[in-house]
C-alpha positions as CSV (number, residue, x, y, z in Angstrom):
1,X,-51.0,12.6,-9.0
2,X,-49.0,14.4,-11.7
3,X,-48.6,13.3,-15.6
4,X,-45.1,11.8,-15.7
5,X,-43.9,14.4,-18.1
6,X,-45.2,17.2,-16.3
7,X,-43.9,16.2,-13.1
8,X,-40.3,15.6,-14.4
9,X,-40.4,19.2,-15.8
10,X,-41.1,20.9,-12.8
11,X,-38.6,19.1,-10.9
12,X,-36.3,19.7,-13.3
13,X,-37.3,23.5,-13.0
14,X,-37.4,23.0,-8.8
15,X,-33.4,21.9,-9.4
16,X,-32.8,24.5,-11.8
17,X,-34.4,27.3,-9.4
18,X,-32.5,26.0,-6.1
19,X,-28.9,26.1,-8.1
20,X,-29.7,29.3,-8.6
21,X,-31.2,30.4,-5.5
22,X,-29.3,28.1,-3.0
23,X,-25.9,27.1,-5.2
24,X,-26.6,23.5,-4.5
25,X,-26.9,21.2,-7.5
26,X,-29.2,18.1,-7.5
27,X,-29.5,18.2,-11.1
28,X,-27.0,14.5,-11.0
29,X,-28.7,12.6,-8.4
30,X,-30.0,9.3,-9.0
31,X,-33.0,9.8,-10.7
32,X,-35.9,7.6,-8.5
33,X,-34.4,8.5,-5.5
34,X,-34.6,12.0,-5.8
35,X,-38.3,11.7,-7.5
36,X,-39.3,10.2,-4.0
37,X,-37.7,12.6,-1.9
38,X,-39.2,15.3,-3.9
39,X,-43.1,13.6,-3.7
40,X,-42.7,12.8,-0.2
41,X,-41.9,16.6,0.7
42,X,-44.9,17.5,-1.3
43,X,-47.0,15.0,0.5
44,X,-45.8,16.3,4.2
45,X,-46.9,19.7,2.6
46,X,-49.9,19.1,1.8
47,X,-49.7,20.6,-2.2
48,X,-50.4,19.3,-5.2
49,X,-47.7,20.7,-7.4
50,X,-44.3,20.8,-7.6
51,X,-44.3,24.6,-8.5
52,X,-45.8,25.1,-5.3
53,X,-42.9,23.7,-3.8
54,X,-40.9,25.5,-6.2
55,X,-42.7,28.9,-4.8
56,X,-42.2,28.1,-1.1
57,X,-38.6,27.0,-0.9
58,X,-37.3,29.9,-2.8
59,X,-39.0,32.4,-0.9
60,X,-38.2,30.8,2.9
61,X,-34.7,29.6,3.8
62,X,-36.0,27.7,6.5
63,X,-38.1,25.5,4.4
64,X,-35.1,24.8,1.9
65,X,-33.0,23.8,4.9
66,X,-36.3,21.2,5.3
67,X,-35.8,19.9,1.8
68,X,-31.8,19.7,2.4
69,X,-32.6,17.1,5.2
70,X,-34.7,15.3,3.0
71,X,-31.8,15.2,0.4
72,X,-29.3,14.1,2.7
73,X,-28.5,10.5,3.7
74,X,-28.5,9.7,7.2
75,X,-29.0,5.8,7.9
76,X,-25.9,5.2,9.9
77,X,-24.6,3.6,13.2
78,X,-21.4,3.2,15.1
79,X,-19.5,0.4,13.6
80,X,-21.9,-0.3,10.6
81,X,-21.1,-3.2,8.3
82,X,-18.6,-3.9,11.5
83,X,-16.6,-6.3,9.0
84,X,-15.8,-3.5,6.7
85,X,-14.2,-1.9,10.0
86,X,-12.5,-5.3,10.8
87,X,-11.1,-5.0,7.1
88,X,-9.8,-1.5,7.7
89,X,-7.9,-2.3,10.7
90,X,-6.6,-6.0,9.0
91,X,-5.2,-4.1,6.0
92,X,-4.7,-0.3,6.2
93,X,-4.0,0.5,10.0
94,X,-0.5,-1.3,9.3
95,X,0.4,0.6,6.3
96,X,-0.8,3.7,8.1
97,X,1.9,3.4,10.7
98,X,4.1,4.3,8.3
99,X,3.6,7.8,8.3
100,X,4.5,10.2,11.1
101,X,1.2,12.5,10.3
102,X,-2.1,10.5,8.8
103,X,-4.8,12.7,7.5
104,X,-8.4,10.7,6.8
105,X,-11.1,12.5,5.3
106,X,-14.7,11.3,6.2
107,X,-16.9,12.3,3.0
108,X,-20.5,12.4,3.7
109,X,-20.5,11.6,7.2
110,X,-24.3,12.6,8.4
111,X,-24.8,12.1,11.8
112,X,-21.4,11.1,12.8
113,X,-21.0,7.8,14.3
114,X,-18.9,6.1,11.8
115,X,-16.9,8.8,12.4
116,X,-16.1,8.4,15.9
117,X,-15.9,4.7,15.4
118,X,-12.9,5.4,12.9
119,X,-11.5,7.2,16.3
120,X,-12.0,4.7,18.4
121,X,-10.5,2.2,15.9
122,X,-7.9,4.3,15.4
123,X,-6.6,4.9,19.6
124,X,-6.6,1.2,19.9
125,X,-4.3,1.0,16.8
126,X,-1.9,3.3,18.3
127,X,-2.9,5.6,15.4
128,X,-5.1,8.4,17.0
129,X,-3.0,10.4,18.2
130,X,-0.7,11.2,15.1
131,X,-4.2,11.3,13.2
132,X,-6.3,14.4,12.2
133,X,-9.7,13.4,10.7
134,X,-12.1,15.9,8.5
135,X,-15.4,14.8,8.7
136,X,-17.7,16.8,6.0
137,X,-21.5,16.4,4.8
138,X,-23.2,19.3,3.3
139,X,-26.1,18.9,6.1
140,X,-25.5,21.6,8.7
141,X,-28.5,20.1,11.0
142,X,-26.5,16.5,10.7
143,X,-22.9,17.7,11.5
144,X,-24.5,19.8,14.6
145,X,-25.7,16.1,16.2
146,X,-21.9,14.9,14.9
147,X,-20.5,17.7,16.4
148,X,-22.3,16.7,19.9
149,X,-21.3,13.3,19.8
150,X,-24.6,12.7,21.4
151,X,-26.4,9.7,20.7
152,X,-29.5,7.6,22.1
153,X,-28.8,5.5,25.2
154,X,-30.7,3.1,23.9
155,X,-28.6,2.4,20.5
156,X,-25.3,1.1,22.6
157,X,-26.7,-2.1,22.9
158,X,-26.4,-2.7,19.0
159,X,-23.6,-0.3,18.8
160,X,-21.6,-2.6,21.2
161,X,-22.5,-5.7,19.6
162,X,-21.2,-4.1,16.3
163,X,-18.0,-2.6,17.9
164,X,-17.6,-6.3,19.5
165,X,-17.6,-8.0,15.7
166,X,-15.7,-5.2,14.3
167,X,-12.3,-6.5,16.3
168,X,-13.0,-4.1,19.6
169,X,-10.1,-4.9,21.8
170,X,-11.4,-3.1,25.5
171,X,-15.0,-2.4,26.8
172,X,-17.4,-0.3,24.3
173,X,-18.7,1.6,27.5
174,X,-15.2,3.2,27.6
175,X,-15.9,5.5,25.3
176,X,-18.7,6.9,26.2
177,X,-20.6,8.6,29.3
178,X,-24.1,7.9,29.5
179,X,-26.4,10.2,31.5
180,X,-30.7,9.9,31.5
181,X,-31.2,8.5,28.2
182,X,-28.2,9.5,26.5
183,X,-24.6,9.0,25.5
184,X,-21.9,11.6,24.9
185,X,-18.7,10.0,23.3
186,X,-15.4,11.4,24.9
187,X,-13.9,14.6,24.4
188,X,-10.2,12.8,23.8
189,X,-12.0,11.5,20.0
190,X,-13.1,14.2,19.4
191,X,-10.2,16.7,20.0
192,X,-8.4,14.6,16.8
193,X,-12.0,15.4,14.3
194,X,-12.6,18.1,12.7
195,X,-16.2,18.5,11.3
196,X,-16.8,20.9,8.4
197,X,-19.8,21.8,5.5
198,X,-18.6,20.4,2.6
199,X,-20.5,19.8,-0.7
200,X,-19.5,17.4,-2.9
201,X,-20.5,18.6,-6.1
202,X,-19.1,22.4,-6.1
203,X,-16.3,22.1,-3.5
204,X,-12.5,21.3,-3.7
205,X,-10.6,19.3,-2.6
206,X,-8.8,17.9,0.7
207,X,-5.3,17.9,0.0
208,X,-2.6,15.2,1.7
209,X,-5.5,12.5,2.4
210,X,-4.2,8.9,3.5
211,X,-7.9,7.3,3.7
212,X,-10.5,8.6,2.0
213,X,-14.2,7.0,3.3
214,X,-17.1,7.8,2.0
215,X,-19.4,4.7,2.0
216,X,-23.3,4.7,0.8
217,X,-23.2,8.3,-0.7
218,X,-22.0,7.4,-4.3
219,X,-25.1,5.2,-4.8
220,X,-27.7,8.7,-4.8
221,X,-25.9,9.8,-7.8
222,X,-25.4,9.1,-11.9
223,X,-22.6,8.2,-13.6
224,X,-21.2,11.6,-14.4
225,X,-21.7,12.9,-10.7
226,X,-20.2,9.5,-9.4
227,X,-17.4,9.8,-11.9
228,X,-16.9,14.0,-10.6
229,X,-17.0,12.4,-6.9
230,X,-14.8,10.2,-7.7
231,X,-11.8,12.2,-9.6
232,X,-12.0,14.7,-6.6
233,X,-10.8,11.8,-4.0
234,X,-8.3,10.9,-6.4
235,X,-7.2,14.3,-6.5
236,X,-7.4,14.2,-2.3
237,X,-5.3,11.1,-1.9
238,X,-1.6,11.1,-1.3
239,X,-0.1,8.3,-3.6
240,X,-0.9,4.7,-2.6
241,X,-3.9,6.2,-0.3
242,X,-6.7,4.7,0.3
243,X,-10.2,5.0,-0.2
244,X,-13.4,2.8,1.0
245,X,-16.5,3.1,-0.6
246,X,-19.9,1.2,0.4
247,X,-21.0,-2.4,-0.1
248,X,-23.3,-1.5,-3.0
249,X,-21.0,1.0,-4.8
250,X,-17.8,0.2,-6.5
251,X,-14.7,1.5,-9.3
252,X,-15.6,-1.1,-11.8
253,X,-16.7,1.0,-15.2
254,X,-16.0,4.0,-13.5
255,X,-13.5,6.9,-14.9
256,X,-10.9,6.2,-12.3
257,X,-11.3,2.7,-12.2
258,X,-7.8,2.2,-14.2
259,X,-5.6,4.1,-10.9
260,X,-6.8,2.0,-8.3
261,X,-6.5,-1.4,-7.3
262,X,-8.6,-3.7,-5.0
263,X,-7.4,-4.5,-1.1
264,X,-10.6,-6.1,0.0
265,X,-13.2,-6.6,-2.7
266,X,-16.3,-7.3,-0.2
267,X,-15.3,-4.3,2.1
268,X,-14.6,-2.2,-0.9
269,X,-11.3,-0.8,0.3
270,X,-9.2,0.1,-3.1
271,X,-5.4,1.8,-3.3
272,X,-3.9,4.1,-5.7
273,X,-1.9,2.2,-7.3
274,X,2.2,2.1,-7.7
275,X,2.4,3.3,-11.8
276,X,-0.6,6.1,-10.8
């Protein structure tokens, strides 16, 4: 095992190296988290150093997309935290039939099944079909599997019990086809999605947004990245939009916590507010 000191220098130099190499900056992720992501590559590779690691991802694109998997955040499921769902269709679906057009941008959305749960959510609010949703992450091989709309057969069970407690109104099995040991999610959600490569801390913003989600992403970074995340969703949001944030993340101490207000404090869904 590396000396402390010398092990946070050469991942500082491994970040350092990959912004240059790559254009993607880690240099503001959560600190620990990162540390373990970093180890845990080095263990699967069987070296000792992180130079090494330094050595091989700069010199093989393949490998970096490796380490870009193991950067990105994938624990997800259709309908997760189905009350925050429940909360979403209770107090913003309403104000979003207000608006002829409703643009909702999906930030960090990994594999994709919150994603077409917002779809699903959205057709049985009457909403889906004025609706265009951008879907981003900065993981290509996790927005190919979103892209599919391909999940396990065996995950409906749980994903119906969680479409059930989010407020489903018709049969879960709707939505989907299943075939062998798989299930592909209907083409009519997915016509009304639009999945992109997006990086949240170099890229600009989506303009005209009415919902902003992005929910367990904001927890992997510091203050000053959270804080940068955070201004560009401002920026994104049309005024009195919306934006939902995870259960363990929230605007209180942060730099635009004075131009939102609270909806639902457990389902963290916050609004521009009026004087904004």
């Amino acid at each position: 095992m590396q000396k402390k000191d010398s092990l946070e220098f050469e991942i500082n130099h491994l970040l350092e190296a990959i912004l240059y190499q790559y254009g993607y900056d880690f240099r503001h992720y959560a600190r620990a988290s990162l540390e373990r992501r970093v180890l845990n590559r080095l263990h699967l590779a069987d070296l000792q150093h992180v130079t090494e690691l330094t050595s091989k991802i700069l010199h093989d694109p393949e490998y970096f997309d490796l380490f870009l998997k193991d950067m990105s955040i994938t624990v997800t499921e259709m309908f997760r935290d189905p009350s925050v769902f429940k909360a979403i269709r209770k107090s913003v679906c309403s104000r979003l039939r207000t608006y002829s057009r409703v643009n909702i941008w999906h930030a960090g959305c990994a594999t994709g099944e919150e994603v077409y749960s917002m779809a699903i959510m959205l057709q049985e609010e009457d909403l889906l079909s004025r609706t265009q949703i951008y879907a981003t992450d900065f993981n290509n091989h996790s927005l190919t599997i979103a892209k599919e709309g391909i999940y396990p057969a065996e995950k409906m069970q749980l994903f119906t019990e969680n479409y059930q407690s989010a407020g489903g109104q018709a049969s879960f099995a709707d939505y989907y086809q299943a075939k062998y040991q798989f299930a592909k999610f209907k083409d009519s959600l997915k016509k009304h999605i639009t999945f992109a490569n997006h990086n949240l801390i170099k890229d600009q913003v989506f303009a005209s947004m009415h919902l902003v989600m992005c929910r367990n992403v904001l927890i992997y970074f510091d203050q000053q990245l959270q804080n940068q995340v955070l201004g560009l969703f401002q920026e994104s949001l049309v005024h009195r939009g919306y934006l939902v944030l995870g259960d363990k993340e929230t605007l209180e101490f942060s730099a635009v916590d004075k131009s939102f207000e609270s909806v639902d404090t457990n389902a963290r869904i916050y609004r521009i507010k009026t004087d904004v």
